[in-house]
C-alpha positions in Angstrom: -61.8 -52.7 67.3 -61.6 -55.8 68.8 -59.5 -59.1 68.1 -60.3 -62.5 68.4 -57.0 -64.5 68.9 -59.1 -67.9 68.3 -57.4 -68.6 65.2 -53.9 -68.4 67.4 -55.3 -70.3 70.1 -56.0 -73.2 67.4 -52.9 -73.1 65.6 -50.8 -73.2 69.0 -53.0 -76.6 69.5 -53.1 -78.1 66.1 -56.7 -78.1 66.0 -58.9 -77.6 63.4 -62.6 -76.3 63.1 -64.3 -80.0 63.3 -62.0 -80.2 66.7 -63.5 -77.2 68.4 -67.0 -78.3 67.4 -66.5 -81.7 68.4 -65.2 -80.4 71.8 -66.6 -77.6 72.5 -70.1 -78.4 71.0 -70.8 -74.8 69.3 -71.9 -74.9 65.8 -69.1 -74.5 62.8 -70.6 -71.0 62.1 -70.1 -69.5 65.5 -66.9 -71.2 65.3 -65.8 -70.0 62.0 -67.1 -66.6 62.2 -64.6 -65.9 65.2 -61.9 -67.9 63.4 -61.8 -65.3 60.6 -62.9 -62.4 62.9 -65.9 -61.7 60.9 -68.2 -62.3 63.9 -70.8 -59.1 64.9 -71.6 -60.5 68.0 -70.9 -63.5 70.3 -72.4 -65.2 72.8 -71.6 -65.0 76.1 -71.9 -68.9 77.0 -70.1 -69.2 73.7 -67.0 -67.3 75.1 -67.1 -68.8 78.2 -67.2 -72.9 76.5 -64.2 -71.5 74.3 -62.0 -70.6 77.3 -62.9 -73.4 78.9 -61.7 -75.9 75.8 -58.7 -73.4 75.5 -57.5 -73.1 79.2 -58.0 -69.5 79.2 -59.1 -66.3 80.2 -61.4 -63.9 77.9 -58.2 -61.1 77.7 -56.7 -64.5 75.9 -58.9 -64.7 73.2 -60.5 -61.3 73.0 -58.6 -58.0 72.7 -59.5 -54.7 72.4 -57.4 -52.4 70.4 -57.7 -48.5 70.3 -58.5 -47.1 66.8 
């Protein structure tokens, strides 16, 4: 299974949704779907504008966890 720690990552900063589309420029459902982990698949330039707003690297705000 994989996590998405994006939620985290926006709580640590105060931000909400509106922020990380304003900043990032990704639309709210790309956004929200990795917000509540429902997402099926992502982008990859998607990923890479997310740790780029958040300062970090993918293992940040992706995690892979044995079933």
């Amino acid at each position: 299974m994989i996590r998405c720690h994006l939620a985290r990552l926006m709580g640590e900063r105060k931000m909400r949704i509106s922020d990380v589309m304003r900043e990032s420029g990704l639309s709210r459902t790309t956004i929200t779907l990795l917000y509540k982990e429902t997402a099926l698949k992502v982008d990859l330039e998607a990923l890479d504008k997310l740790c780029e707003l958040f300062d970090c690297e993918l293992n940040q705000l992706l995690e892979r966890i044995p079933n």
